[in-house]
RODO-2510 file (C-alpha; in nm, 4 decimals, decimal comma):
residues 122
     n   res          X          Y          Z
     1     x    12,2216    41,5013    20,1495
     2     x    11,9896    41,2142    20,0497
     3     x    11,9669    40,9421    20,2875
     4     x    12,1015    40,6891    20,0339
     5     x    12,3480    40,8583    19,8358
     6     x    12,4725    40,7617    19,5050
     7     x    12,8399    40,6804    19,4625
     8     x    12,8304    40,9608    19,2278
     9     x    12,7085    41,2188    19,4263
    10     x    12,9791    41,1085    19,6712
    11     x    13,1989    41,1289    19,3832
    12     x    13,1125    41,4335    19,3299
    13     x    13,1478    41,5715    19,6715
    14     x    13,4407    41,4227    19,6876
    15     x    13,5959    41,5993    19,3646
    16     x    13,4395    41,9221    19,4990
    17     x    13,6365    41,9170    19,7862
    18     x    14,0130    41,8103    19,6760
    19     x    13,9419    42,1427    19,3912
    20     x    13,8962    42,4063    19,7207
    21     x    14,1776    42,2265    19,8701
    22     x    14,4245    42,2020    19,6115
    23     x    14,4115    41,8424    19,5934
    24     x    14,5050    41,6239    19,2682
    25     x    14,2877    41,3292    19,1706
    26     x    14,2700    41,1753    18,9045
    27     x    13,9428    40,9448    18,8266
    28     x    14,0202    40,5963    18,6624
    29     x    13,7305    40,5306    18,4483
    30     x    13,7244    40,1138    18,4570
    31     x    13,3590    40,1102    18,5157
    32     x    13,1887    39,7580    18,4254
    33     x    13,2167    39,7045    18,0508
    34     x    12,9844    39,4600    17,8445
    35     x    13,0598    39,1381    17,7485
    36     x    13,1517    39,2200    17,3789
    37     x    13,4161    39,4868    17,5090
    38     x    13,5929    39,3279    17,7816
    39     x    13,9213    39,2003    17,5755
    40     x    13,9482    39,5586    17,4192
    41     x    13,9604    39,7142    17,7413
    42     x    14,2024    39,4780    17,8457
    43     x    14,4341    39,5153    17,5915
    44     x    14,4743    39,8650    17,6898
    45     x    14,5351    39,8535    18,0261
    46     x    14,1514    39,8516    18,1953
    47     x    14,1777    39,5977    18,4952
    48     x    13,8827    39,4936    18,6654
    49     x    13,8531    39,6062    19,0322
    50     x    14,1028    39,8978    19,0119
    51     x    14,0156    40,1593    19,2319
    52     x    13,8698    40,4551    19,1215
    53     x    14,0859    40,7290    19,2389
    54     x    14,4784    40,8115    19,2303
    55     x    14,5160    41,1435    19,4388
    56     x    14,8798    41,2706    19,3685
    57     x    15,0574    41,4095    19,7384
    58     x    15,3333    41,6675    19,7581
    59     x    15,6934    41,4744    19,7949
    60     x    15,5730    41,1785    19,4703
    61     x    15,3587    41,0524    19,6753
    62     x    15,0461    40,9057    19,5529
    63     x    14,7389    40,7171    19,7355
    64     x    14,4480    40,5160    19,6177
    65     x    14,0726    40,5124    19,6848
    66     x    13,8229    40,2657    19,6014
    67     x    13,5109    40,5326    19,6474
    68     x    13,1726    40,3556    19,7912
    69     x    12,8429    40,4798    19,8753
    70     x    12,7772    40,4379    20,2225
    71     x    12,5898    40,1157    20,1725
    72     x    12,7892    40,0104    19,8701
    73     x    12,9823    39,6940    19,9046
    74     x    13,3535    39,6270    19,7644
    75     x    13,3996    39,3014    19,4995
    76     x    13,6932    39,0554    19,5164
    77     x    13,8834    39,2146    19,2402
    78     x    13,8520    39,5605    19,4067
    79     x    13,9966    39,3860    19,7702
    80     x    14,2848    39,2122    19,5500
    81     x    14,3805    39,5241    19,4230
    82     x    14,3913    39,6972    19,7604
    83     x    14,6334    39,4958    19,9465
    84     x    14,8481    39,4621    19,5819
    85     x    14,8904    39,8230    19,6321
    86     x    14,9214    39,8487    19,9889
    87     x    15,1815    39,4961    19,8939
    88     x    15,3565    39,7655    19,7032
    89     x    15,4182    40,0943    19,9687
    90     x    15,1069    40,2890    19,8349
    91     x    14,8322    40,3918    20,0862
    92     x    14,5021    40,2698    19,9530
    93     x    14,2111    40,2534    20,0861
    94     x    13,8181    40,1598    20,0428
    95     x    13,6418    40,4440    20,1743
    96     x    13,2326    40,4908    20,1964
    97     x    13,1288    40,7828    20,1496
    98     x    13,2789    41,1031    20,0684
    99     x    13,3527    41,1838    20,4163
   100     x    13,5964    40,8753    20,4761
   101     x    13,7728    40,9654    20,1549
   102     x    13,8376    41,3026    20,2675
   103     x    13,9264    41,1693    20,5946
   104     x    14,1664    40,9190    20,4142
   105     x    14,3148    41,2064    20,2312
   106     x    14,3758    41,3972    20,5318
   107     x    14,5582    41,1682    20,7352
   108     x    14,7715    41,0931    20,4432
   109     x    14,8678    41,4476    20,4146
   110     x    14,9447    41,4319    20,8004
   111     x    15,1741    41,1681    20,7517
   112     x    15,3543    41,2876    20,4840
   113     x    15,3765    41,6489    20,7067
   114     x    15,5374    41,4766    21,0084
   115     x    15,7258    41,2593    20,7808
   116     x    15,8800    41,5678    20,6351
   117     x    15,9736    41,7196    20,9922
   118     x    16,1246    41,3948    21,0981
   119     x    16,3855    41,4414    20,7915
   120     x    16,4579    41,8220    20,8529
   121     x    16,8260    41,8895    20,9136
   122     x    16,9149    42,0188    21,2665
***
């Protein structure tokens, strides 16, 4: 792997990955927009500093990941929108490099396995 990765070659190790494992995400596309677009956008539904993943969990659950490269660096917008979610009950997380995400991923899918086997009937 290149020293510096791109976010989209972590992007696309990450998407790699969830496809052998059998793991929805979904990829927001709310990439920076010009100037001259930015109230289209808007006016359907494009916020700034969303993150760029929603990865969809057995049980309705669903988690968020702002994806970095390992040097990359998160903006205000993209923080705001972190604890909103996490404000709301949603996991989300900013994760650098494909390896946190996946490691965000897992322990989400841990939790929601001993969640499960707290609520079985005895």
């Amino acid at each position: 792997m290149p020293l510096h990765a791109s976010e989209d070659f972590e992007a696309r190790l990450l998407i790699q990955w969830c496809n052998a494992n059998n793991v929805e995400i979904v990829h927001v596309p709310n990439e920076r927009h010009d100037v001259r677009s930015l109230g289209r956008v808007k006016n359907v539904g494009i916020r700034p500093g969303f993150p760029d993943y929603i990865v969809l969990l057995p049980g309705g659950v669903a988690c968020f990941i702002e994806l970095k490269r390992k040097t990359g660096r998160t903006s205000q917008a993209q923080k705001e929108w972190i604890d909103r979610l996490d404000g709301l009950g949603f996991s989300a997380a900013v994760c650098y490099g494909y390896e946190s995400a996946i490691g965000f991923i897992k322990s989400e899918l841990e939790r929601i396995a001993n969640k499960s086997v707290e609520h079985v009937p005895s």
